[in-house]
N, C-alpha and C positions, 0 to 999 in steps of 0.2 A: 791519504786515502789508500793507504796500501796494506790491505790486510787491516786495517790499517799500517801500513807499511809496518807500524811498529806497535802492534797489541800489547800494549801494556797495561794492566789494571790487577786490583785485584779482582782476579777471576771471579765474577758475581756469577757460580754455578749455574750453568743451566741444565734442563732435564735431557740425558742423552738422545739428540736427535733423532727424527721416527728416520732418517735414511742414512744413519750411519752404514757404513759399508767398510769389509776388509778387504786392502787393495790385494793382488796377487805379490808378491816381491819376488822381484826377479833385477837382476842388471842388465842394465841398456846400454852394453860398451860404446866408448864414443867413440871408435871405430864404425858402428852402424848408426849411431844418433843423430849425427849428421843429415842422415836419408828423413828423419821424422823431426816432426814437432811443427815450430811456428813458423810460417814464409808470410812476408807481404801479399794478401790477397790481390789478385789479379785488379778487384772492381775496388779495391781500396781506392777513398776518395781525401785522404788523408796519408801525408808523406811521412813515413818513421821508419822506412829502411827495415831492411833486414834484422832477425833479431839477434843478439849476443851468441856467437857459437863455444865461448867460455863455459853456457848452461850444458855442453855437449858432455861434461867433464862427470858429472852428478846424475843418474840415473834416475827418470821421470816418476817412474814405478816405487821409489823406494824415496824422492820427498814427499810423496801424495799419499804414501801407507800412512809415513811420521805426519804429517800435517793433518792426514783423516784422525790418529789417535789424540794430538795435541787439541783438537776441535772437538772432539767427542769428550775430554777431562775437561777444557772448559766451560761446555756446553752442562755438565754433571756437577760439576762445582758451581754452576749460579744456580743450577735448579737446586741446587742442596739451601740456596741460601735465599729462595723464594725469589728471585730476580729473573730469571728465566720466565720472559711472558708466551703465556699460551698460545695455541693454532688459532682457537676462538676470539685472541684478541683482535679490535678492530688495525691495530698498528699493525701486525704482523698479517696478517691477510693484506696489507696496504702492499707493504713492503713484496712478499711472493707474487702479489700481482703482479708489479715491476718485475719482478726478477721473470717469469711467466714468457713478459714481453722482449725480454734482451736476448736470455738464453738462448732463442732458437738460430742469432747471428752469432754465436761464436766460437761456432767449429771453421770457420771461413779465416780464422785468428790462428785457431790451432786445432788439432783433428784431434787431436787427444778429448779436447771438450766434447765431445759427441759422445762418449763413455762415461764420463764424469757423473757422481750422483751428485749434484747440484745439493746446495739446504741452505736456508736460508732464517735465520733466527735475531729474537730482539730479545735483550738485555738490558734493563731498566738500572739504569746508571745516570749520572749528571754529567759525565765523561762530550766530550762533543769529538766523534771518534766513529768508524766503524772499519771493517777488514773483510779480504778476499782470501783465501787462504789457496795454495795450490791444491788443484783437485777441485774447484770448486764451493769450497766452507766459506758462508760469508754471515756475517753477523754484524749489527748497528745496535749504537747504543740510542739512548729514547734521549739520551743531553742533544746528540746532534739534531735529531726530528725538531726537539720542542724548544731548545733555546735559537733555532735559526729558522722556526717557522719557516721549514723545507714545505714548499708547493711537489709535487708528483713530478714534476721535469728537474727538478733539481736534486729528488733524490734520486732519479734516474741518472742523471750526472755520476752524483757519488757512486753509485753503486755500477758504473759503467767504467769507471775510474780504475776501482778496486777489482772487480772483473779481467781490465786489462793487464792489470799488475799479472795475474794469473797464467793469463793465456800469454803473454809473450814472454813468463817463466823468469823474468825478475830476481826472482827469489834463487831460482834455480841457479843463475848465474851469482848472485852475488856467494851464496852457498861454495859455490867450485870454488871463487877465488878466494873466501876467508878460506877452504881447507886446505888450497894449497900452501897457501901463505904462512897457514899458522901450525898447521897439520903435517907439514909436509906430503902432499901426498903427491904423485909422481902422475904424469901423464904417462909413461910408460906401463907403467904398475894397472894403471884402468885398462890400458888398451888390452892387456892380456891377462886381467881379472885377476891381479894380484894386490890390488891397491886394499885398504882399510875401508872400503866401502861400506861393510857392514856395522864398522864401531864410527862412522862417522853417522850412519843414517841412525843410528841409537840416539844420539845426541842432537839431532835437526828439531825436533817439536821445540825446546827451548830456544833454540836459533831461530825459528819463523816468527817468535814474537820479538826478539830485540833489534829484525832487521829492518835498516835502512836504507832506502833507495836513492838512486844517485838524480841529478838535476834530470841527468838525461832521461832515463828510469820515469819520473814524476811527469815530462813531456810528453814523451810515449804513451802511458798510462792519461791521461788527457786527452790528446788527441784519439789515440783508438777507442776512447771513451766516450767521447763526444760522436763518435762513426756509430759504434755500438748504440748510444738510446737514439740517436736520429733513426737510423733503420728502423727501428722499436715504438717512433710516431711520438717522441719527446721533441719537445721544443729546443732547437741546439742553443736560444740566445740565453737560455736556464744557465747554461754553463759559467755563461761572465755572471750574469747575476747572483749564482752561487758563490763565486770567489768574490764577488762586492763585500756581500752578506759574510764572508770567511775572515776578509781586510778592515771590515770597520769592529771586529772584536766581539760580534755581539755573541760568543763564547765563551767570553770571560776565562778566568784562571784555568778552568778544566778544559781549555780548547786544543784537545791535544792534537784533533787533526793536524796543526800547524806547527807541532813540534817536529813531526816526520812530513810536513807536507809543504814547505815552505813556500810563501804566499807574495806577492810583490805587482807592480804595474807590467812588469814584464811576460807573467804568467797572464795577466788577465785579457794582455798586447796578442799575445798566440794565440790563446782558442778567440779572440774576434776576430781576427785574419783566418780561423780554419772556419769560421761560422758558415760562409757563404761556400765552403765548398761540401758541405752536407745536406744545403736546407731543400737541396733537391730530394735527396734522399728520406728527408722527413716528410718532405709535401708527397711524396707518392705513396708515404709507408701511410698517411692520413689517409688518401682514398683509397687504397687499400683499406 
């Protein structure tokens, strides 16, 4: 559920987004990055520590440009290829409503999301798969809806999941450390705007679909997940139900969510240990 961590398909074109947006580019030396982004919310009801300060390394501004263009070619490429379902559809209005209800808790994650132009689209594929992309780009394929007869709390799950990948910038860190690694790229060189920032942010849209997040990465994204649709008046027990429904296959061969999401008793052991520490949070977001 990351981006799907790991968006791979062939791109079923969709028709470019009505809120595609171009980001500003500018560098966020990590000298001052430190001061922004993700901190553990104060009223977090949900423990995941602090986030990655490795994402300090990569400038916020300049994966959210690459990741708004990589979203907006995919989004162009399924519309090209009539897979791209419409505003009108009933699945896609399902879906925005969800997203409707999450959105307004997850600048409390990261203050960046309060800028962010959110979008949110479906892709008629047999794929059981959907993604967050940073910046807010999120998109579901219709294999994941309809071969897991997802109830409204469970794709709130999912899409809370993939949301959190986002906002605690996942991407962001895994990004710093393959460039350092493979790139060389110098932490001194960013700190005084000398590094390859700009040929590496060239080449991030193809990065954000083959990346993989780590166990801890996939915990994170759960729990803040599970914080995120309880506030939003989703039912948190959806969460284990959904990973049932994830563990007994009913996916089949195209279940890719579980190629980058990997699925076990021990995942489904955490979020029912974190169930009871949100359902306060859900019961009050009901009357509300």
């Amino acid at each position: 559920m990351c981006f799907i961590c790991d968006f791979k398909s062939d791109p079923s074109p969709l028709p470019r987004p009505d809120h595609v947006w171009s980001a500003r580019r500018g560098f966020l030396l990590a000298g001052t990055a430190a001061a922004v982004g993700t901190v553990l919310p104060v009223a977090a009801q949900v423990d995941v520590g602090q986030a990655s300060a490795l994402r300090n390394l990569v400038p916020a501004e300049e994966l959210e440009s690459a990741a708004n263009q990589q979203y907006a070619q995919t989004m162009s490429e399924a519309n090209a290829k009539k897979l791209l379902l419409p505003s009108s559809h009933p699945q896609v209005q399902r879906l925005r409503n969800i997203a409707r209800r999450i959105i307004p808790h997850s600048s409390q994650w990261n203050k960046r999301a309060a800028d962010w132009k959110w979008e949110v689209n479906l892709i008629r594929s047999d794929q059981v798969n959907a993604f967050c992309m940073p910046g807010g780009k999120i998109a579901f394929y219709t294999g994941i809806l309809e071969k897991l007869q997802l109830t409204d709390d469970e794709t709130a799950m999912i899409m809370g999941h993939e949301m959190a990948h986002a906002l605690r910038e996942h991407a962001r860190a895994r990004v710093a450390k393959s460039s350092a690694t493979s790139i060389g790229l110098s932490i001194a060189a960013q700190l005084f705007g000398l590094g390859q920032l700009g040929d590496v942010a060239a080449s991030l849209g193809t990065q954000l679909l083959t990346l993989r997040f780590s166990r801890d990465d996939e915990t994170e994204a759960d729990l803040v997940g599970l914080e995120l649709a309880a506030r939003a008046a989703y039912q948190p027990r959806a969460s284990v139900s959904l990973w049932q429904k994830m563990t007994s296959g009913g996916g089949g061969a195209n279940l890719g969510f579980l190629s980058t999401h990997p699925s076990g008793p021990n995942r489904i052991r955490e979020l029912e240990a974190n169930v009871p520490r949100v359902q306060g949070l859900y019961e009050q977001a009901r009357k509300g």
